[in-house]
N, C-alpha and C positions, 0 to 999 in steps of 0.2 A: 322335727327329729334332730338330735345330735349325734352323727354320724362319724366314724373314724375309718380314714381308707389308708392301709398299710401298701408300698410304694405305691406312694402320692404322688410321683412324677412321672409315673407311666402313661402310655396313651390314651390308654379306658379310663385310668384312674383322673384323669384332669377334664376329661368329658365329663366323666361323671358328678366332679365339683362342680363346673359350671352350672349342671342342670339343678344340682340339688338346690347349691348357693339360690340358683335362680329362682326358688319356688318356697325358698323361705326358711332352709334347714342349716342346722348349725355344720360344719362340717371341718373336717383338721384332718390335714396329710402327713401322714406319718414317710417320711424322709433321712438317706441317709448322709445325703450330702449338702452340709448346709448355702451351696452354692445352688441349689434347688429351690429354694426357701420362696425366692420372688415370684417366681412361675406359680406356685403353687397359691401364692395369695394371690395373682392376677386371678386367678378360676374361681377365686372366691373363698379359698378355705385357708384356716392357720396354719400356718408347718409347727410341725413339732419334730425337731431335728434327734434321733435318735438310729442307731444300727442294730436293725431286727435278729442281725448275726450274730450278736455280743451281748443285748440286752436282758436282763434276767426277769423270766416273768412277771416276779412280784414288783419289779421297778415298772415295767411295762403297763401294769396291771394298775398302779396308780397315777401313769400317765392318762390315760383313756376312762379314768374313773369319772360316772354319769354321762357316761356315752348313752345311746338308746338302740345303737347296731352295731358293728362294722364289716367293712369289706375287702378281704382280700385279695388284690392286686398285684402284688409284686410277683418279679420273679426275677431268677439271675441273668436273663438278656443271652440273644443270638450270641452272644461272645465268648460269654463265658464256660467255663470246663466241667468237668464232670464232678467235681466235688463241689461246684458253688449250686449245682444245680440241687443238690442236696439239703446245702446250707439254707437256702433261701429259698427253692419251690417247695420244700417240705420243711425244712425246719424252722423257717419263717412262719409259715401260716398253723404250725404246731403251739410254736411261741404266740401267734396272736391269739389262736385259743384258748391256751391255759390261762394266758393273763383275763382273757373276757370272760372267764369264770368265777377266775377271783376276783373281777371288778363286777360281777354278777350283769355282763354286756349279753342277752341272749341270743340278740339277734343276728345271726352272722352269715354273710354270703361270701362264698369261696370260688373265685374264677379259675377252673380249672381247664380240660382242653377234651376235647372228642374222641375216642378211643383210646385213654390212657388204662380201661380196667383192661386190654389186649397185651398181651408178652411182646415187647419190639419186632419186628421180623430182625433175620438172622444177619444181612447186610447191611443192619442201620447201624449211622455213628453213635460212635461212641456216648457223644455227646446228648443224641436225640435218644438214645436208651434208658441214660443218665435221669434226663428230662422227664419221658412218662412215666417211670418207674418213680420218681419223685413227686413228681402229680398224684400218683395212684396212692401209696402210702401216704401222702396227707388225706385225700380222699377219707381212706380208710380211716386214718386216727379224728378226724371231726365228723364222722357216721359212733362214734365210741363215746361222743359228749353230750351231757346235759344243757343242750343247745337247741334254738330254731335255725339251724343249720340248712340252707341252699347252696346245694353245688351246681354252678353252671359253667356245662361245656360246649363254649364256642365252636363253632367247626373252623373254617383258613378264616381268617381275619382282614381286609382289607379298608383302605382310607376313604374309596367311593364314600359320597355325601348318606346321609343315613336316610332308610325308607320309613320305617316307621310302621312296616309289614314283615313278620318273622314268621317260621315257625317254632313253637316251643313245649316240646312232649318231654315224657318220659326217659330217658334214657334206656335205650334196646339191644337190639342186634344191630350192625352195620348196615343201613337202608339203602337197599338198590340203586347203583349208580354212586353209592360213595357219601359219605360225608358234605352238608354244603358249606358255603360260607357265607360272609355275617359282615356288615361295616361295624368299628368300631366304636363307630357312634349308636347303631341299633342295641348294641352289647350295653352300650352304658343305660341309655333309655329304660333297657329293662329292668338293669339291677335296678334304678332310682325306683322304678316300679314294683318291681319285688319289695322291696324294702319295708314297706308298709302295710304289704301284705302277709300279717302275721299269720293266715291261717292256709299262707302256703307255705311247708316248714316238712325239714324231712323225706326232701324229693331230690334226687340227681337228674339233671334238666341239659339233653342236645338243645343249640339252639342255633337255626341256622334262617335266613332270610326267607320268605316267603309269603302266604298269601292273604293271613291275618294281622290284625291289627295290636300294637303291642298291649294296649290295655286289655281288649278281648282276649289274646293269650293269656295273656297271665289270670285275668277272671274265669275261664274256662281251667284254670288247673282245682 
């Protein structure tokens, strides 16, 4: 497959290259800082240095033209405020939609986050209000396209080594005891897995560590 993962420099997103790279796919990180460029070819894939902030669809749209997926990864990072969360967790992954329409790219997986379709509680920052609310409405606007569209929400994210045993249902009500969480290498594993599986399409997907095996989850959807 040829593969385009929008921020290419993230930490799922360069797990992710490695694996693909590693199994024979074509793959290109889409980056905004061309000081990223190297990293991103060490994992195997081409940077293609461009700001998903600035970029206008139809340019975008013939960047990634004969793509065969892509995957949305970016986001505006712990750091940043309440309007890049906008810019970038939603209006980023808006922007790689529309253009993978007009490059006719159907395949598309969207890394999104565990209880973002919930209204914040009423003491969250700012910031983290910002965040799921911007999660939620991209959600929303790639559930609206002529796409094989997977949304998958991570539950807490951690660096532990990856197992290779998840669980990955449907997206529900909040599961007793809470949300789990996921290495972000088991995260990438599955997207490379999803990936090719075109006739899982059209699902919003928890995904959190547990007692199955990642090929059997995702063949069991």
């Amino acid at each position: 497959m040829n593969i385009v993962i929008a921020g290419g420099h993230g930490q799922i997103a360069l797990r992710l290259a490695r694996l693909l790279s590693a199994r024979g796919d074509v793959v290109h990180g889409l980056v905004r800082n061309p000081d990223h460029a190297e990293d991103v070819r060490a994992a195997g894939a081409e940077p293609i240095v461009l700001d998903l902030e600035s970029t206008p669809a139809d340019e975008l749209a013939e960047r990634i033209e004969g793509a065969d997926a892509a995957v949305f990864a970016a986001g505006g990072g712990p750091s940043s405020g309440a309007a890049r969360k906008d810019t970038v967790d939603r209006g980023a992954s808006v922007l790689l939609a529309e253009a993978c329409e007009g490059a006719g790219v159907l395949r598309f997986v969207q890394i999104s986050a565990v209880g973002v379709d919930q209204e914040p509680a009423p003491d969250a920052s700012e910031q983290w209000a910002a965040y799921v609310r911007a999660k939620h409405a991209a959600e929303v606007d790639l559930r609206s396209r002529d796409l094989d569209w997977v949304i998958l929400r991570p539950g807490t994210l951690t660096d532990d080594p990856g197992t290779g045993q998840v669980t990955l249902e449907d997206s529900g009500d909040v599961p007793e005891g809470g949300y789990g969480r996921v290495t972000r290498d088991d995260v990438a594993a599955v997207i490379a897995t999803l990936l090719p599986a075109r006739n899982v399409r059209h699902r919003t997907l928890d995904l959190s560590n547990g007692p199955t095996a990642i090929e059997d989850a995702v063949a069991e959807l």
